[in-house]
C-alpha positions in Angstrom: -29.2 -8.0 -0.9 -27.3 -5.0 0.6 -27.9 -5.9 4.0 -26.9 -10.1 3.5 -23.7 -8.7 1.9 -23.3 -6.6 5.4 -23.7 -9.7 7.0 -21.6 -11.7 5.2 -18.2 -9.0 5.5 -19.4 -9.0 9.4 -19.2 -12.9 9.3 -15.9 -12.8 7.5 -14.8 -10.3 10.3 -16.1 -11.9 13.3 -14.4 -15.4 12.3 -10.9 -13.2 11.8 -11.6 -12.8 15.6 -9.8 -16.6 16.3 -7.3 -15.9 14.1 -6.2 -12.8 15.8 -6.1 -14.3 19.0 -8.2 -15.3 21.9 -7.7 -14.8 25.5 -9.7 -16.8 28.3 -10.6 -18.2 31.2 -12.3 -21.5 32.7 -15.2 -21.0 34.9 -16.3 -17.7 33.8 -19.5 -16.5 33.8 -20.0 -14.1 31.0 -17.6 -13.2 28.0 -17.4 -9.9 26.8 -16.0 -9.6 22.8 -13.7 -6.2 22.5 -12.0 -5.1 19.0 -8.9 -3.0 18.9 -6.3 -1.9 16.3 -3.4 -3.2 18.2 -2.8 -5.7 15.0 1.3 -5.8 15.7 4.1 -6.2 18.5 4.6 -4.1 21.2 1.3 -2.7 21.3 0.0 -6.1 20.9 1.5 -7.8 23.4 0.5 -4.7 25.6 -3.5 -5.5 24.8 -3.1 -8.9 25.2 -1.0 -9.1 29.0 -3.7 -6.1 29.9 -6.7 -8.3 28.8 -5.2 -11.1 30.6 -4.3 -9.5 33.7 -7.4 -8.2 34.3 -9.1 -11.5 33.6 -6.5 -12.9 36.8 -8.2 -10.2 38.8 -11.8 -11.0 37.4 -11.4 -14.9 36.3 -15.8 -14.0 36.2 -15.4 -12.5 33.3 -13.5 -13.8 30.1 -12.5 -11.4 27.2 -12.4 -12.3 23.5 -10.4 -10.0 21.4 -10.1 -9.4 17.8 -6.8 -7.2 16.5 -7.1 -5.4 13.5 -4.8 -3.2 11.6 -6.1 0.6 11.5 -7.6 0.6 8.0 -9.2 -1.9 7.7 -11.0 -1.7 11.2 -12.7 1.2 10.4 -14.3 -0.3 7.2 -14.7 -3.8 9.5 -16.4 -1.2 12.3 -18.9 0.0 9.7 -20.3 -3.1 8.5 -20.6 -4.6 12.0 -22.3 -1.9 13.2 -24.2 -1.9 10.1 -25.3 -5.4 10.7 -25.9 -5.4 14.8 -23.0 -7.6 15.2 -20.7 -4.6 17.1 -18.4 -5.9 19.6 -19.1 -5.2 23.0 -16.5 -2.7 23.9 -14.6 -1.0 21.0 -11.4 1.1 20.8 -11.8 4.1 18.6 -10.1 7.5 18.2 -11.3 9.6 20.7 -13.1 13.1 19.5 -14.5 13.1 16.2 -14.3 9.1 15.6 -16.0 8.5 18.6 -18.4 11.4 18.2 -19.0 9.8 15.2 -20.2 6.9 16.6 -22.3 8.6 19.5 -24.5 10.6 16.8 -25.1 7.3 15.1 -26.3 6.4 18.7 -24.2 3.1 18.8 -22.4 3.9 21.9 -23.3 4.1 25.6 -23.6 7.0 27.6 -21.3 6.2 30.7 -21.2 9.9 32.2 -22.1 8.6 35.6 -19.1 6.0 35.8 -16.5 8.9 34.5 -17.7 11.5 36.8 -16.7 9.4 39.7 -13.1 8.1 38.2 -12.4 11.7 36.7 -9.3 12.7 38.5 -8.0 9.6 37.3 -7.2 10.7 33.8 -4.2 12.5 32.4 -5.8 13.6 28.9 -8.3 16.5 28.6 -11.6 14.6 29.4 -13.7 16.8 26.5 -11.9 14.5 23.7 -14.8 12.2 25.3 -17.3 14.0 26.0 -20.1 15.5 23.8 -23.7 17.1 24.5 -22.6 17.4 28.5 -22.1 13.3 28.5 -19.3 11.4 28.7 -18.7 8.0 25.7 -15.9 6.9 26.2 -12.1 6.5 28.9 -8.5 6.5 27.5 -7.3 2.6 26.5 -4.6 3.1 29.2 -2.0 4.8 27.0 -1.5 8.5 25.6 1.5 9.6 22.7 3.5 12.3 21.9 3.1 12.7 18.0 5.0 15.1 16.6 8.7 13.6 16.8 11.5 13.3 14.0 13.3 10.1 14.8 17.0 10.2 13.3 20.2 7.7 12.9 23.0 8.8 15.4 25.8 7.9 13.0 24.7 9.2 9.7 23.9 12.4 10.9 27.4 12.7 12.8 28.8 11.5 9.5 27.7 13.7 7.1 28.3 17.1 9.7 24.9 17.7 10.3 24.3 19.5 13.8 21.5 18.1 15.9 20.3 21.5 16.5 19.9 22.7 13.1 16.6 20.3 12.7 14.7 22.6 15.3 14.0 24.5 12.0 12.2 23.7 8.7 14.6 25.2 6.9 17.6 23.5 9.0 15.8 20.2 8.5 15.4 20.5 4.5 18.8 21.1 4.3 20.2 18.0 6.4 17.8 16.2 3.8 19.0 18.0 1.2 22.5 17.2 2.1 21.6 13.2 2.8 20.0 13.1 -0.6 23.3 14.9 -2.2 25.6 11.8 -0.6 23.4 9.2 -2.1 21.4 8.7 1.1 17.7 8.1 1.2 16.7 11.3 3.7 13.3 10.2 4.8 12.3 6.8 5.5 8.2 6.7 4.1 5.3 4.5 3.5 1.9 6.3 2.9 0.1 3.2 1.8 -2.5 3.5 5.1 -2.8 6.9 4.4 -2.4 7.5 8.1 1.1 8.7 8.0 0.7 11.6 5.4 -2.1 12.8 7.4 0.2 13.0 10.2 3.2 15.1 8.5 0.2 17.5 7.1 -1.0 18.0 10.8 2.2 18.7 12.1 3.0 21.0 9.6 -0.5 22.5 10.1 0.2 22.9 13.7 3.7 24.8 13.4 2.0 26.9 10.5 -1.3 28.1 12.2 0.0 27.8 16.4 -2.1 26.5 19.0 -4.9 28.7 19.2 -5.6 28.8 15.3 -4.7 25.2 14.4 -7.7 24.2 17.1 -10.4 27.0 15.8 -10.0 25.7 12.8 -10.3 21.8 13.1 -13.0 21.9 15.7 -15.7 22.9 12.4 -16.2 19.8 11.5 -16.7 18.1 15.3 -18.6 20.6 17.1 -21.8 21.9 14.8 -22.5 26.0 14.7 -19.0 26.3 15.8 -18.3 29.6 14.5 -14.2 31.0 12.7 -13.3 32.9 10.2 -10.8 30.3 9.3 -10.6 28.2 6.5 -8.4 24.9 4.5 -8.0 27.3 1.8 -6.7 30.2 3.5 -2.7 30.7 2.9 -0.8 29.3 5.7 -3.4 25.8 5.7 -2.5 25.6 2.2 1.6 25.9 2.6 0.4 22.8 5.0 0.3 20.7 2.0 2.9 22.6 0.0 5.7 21.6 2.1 4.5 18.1 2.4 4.0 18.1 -1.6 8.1 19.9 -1.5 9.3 16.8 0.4 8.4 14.3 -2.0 9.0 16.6 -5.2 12.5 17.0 -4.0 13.0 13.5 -3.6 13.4 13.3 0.1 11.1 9.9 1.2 12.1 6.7 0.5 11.5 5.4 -2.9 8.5 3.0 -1.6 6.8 6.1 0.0 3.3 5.4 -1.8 3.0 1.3 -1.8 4.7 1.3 1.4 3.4 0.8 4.6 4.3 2.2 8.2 5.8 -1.4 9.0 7.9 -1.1 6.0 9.1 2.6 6.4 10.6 1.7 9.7 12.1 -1.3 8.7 13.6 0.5 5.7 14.9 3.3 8.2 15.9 0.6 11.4 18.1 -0.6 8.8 20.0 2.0 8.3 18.8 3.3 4.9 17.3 6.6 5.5 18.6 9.7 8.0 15.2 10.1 9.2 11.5 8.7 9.9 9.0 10.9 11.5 7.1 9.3 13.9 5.4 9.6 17.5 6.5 8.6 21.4 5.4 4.9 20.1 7.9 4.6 17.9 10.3 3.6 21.1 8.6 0.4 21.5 9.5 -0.6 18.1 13.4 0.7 18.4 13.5 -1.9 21.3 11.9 -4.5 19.0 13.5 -4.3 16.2 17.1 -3.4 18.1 18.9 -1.7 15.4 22.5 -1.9 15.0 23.2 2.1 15.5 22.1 4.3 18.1 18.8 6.1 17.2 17.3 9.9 18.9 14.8 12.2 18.1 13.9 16.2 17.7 10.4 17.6 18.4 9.1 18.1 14.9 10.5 21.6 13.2 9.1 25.3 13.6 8.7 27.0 10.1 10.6 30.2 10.0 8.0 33.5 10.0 5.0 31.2 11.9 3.4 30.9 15.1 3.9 27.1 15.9 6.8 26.6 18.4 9.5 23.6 18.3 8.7 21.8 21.3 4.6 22.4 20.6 3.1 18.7 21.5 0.6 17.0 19.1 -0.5 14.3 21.5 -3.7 12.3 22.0 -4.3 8.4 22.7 -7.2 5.8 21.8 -10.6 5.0 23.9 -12.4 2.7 24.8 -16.3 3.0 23.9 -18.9 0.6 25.2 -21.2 -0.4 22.2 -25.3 -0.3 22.4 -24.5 -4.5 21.4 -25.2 -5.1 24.7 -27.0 -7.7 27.7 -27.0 -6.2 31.2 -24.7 -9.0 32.2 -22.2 -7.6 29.6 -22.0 -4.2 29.9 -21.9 -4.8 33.6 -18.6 -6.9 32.9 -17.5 -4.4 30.1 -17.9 -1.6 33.1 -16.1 -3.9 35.4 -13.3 -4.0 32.9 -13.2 -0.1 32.2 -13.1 0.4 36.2 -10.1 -2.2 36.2 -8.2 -0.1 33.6 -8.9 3.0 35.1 -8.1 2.7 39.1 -5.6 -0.3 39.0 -1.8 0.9 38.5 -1.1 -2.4 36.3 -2.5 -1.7 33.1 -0.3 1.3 33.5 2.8 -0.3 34.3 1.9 -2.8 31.4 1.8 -0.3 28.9 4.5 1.5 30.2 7.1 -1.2 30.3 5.8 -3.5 27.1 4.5 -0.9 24.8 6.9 1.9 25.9 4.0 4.7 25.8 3.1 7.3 28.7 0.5 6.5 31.0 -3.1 7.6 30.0 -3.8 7.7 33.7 -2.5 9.4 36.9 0.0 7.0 38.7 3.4 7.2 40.1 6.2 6.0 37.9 8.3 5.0 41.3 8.8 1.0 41.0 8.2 1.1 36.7 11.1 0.1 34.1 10.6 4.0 32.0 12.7 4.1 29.1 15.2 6.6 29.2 13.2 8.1 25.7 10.1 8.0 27.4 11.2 9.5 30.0 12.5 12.4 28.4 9.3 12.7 26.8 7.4 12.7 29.4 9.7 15.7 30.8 9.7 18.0 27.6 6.4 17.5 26.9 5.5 18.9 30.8 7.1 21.8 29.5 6.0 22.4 26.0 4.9 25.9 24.6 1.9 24.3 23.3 -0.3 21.2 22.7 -2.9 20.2 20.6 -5.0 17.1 19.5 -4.5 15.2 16.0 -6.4 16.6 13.1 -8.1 13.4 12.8 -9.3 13.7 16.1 -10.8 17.1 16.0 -12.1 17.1 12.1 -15.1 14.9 11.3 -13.4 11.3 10.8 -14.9 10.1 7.5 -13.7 13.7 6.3 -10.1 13.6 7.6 -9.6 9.8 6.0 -10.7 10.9 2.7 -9.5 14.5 2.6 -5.9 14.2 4.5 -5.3 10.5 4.7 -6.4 9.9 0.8 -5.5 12.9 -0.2 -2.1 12.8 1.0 -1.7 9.4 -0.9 -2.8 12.4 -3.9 -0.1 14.7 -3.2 2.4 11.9 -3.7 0.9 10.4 -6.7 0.3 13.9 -8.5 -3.8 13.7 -8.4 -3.9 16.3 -6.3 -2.2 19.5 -6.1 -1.5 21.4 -2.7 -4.4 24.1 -3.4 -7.1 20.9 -4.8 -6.7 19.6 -1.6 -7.0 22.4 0.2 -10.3 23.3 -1.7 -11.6 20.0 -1.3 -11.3 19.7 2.2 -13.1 23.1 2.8 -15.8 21.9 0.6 -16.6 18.8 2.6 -16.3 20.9 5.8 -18.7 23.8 4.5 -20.7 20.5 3.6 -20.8 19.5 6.7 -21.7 22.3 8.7 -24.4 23.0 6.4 -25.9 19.1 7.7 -25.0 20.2 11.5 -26.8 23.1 12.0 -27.7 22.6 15.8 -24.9 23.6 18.4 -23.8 21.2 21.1 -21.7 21.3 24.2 -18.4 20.3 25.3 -17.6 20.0 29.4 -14.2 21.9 28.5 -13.6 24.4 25.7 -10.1 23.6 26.4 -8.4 20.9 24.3 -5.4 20.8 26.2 -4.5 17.7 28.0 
């Protein structure tokens, strides 16, 4: 009964496929099926004029492609892998998403294929690889994530200096001061879960620095790692005391736990809150939505007395794995396609001019339309003290979506306090190593990209 019901979701999923979209060809000789979370303009259109420029240069091969939003696809992922009805090439988070996957042995060992295209990509290349193999290539676009996007005018309005938000303490008080003229100060919606965990990672970065903030997250992705650190210990707990002080003090939006992202920047791109915090994606949805007021952005805040410097990078990007759900005819195709994306300039300049994101891959910029924000990005982050990946990338993925994506959905509701989440998160990670034992190699030690 069990595995009909996994069939049946799969079904339900696969069908959503020509709802989402199709994109094809006449005359082609083999169609390869990939799934992404590109659900919503520009990233979407991005997907879709890459999948369909590559399918110009190869009209052999036609692509089918299912968008999903990012919940649900990891659920949808599940139950078709469950069921042996995977897609043939998926996009996942790279590290412990995709390492995920690997140990479940669901994903192809392409080491061979990287090895020769290498020099090609801009990220650190360990975030794919695992056991001395590579799984996976970057899905032609990286991100900054650790930005604090702000309205122009009400900031100039309401005196608040540009400068003083290089600080936590700075920043509390221009949201203090927002909230004291009747102005929303943080624009929220935690509903995915996603964007807590993001404000607890940056916040975890500035608290612990480089150095510590990776020792500690890497537990739960590479087995008999070995730290004295811990969730629990003081400064990872203030992590999710400062993110619990935003919402006590009534800083995010009043929608900030049924909301989703969508409706956060909605609510801020029309001028109701000061501030959003979001990544170098965020640009590509300024020059969709065109607001009516000029928008910038500061590098996410230092806290005063800690290690983390303003300007230090979170930044990271999605890949794309090829699934064990395949013929020899389609993972030559799916290769094909991964070899396109990753020596052709135009997928670059796609993503670069529709989806307003850095390049994942080495390429001149001479000849592309770079937003000025991008741009700028691009520049500071070249010169940042320090860079790291997402939490979510480095901890064990089932245990960052329950125990910082969920959990931050706690924080906001009062389930959970700052130190329960703290201690549950250690639990699961002790819990984990305890199951992961045996060590296993990385090509870099380095997480820097």
């Amino acid at each position: 009964m069990e595995e009909k019901m996994k069939k049946l979701l799969v079904i339900a999923c696969i069908s959503s496929l020509f709802l989402l979209g199709l994109t094809g060809t006449s005359g082609a000789n083999v169609t390869i099926s990939i799934w992404d979370e590109f659900s919503a303009p520009p990233t979407r259109n991005a997907a879709d004029a890459t999948y369909q420029a590559f399918q110009k240069a190869h009209p052999e091969v036609n692509i089918a492609v299912a968008h999903f939003e990012n919940t649900p696809y990891e659920w949808v992922l599940k139950a078709a892998f469950a069921a042996g009805e995977a897609p043939n090439i998926i996009e996942v988070n790279n590290g412990a998403d995709l390492f995920e996957k690997v140990r479940a042995e669901v994903i192809v060992d392409i080491t061979d294929f990287v090895r020769e295209r290498l020099d090609r990509i801009v990220v650190n290349p360990s975030i794919y690889a695992l056991g001395g193999k590579y799984w996976g290539v970057p899905n032609s676009a990286a991100d900054f994530g650790n930005l604090i996007w702000h309205n122009v005018l009400t900031l100039k309005k309401n005196g608040i200096s540009v400068d003083s938000l290089h600080t936590w303490a700075g920043f509390t008080a221009a949201c203090e001061k927002l909230k004291n003229q009747g102005i929303t100060p943080i624009a929220f919606g935690d509903k995915e879960g996603w964007p807590g965990n993001h404000w607890w990672t940056h916040l975890l970065f500035r608290l612990l620095g480089e150095e510590k903030y990776n020792e500690l997250n890497l537990r739960s992705m590479i087995p008999g790692w070995k730290t004295e650190l811990k969730y629990t210990d003081p400064a990872a707990v203030k992590a999710w005391e400062l993110y619990s002080e935003l919402s006590e003090k009534g800083y995010f939006s009043p929608g900030a736990v049924v909301d989703d992202f969508s409706a956060a920047a909605t609510y801020f791109l029309t001028g109701r809150a000061g501030f959003i915090q979001n990544g170098s994606w965020f640009v590509g949805t300024i020059r969709y939505q065109k607001p009516d007021f000029p928008v910038d952005y500061t590098w996410f805040p230092s806290v005063e007395g800690y290690p983390g410097k303003y300007g230090g990078v979170i930044t990271g990007g999605q890949s794309y794995a090829i699934t064990t759900n395949n013929t020899p005819e389609t993972k030559e195709a799916a290769l094909k396609f991964l070899d396109w994306l990753m020596t052709k300039d135009e997928a670059n300049r796609i993503w670069v001019e529709v989806a307003q994101l850095p390049p994942a891959y080495r390429t001149s910029l001479a000849g592309f339309k770079v937003d000025p924000f991008l741009k700028r990005m691009i520049e500071e982050a070249a010169r940042a003290p320090e860079a790291a990946p997402y939490s979510d990338v480095l901890i064990d993925f089932d245990i960052a979506v329950e125990h910082t994506w969920i959990a931050s959905q706690g924080i906001l509701t009062g389930d959970l306090t700052p130190q329960e989440a703290a201690e549950r998160l250690e639990k699961a990670v002790q819990d984990w190593e305890k199951e992961h034992p045996e060590k296993e190699t990385l090509l870099s030690p380095s997480l820097r990209g």
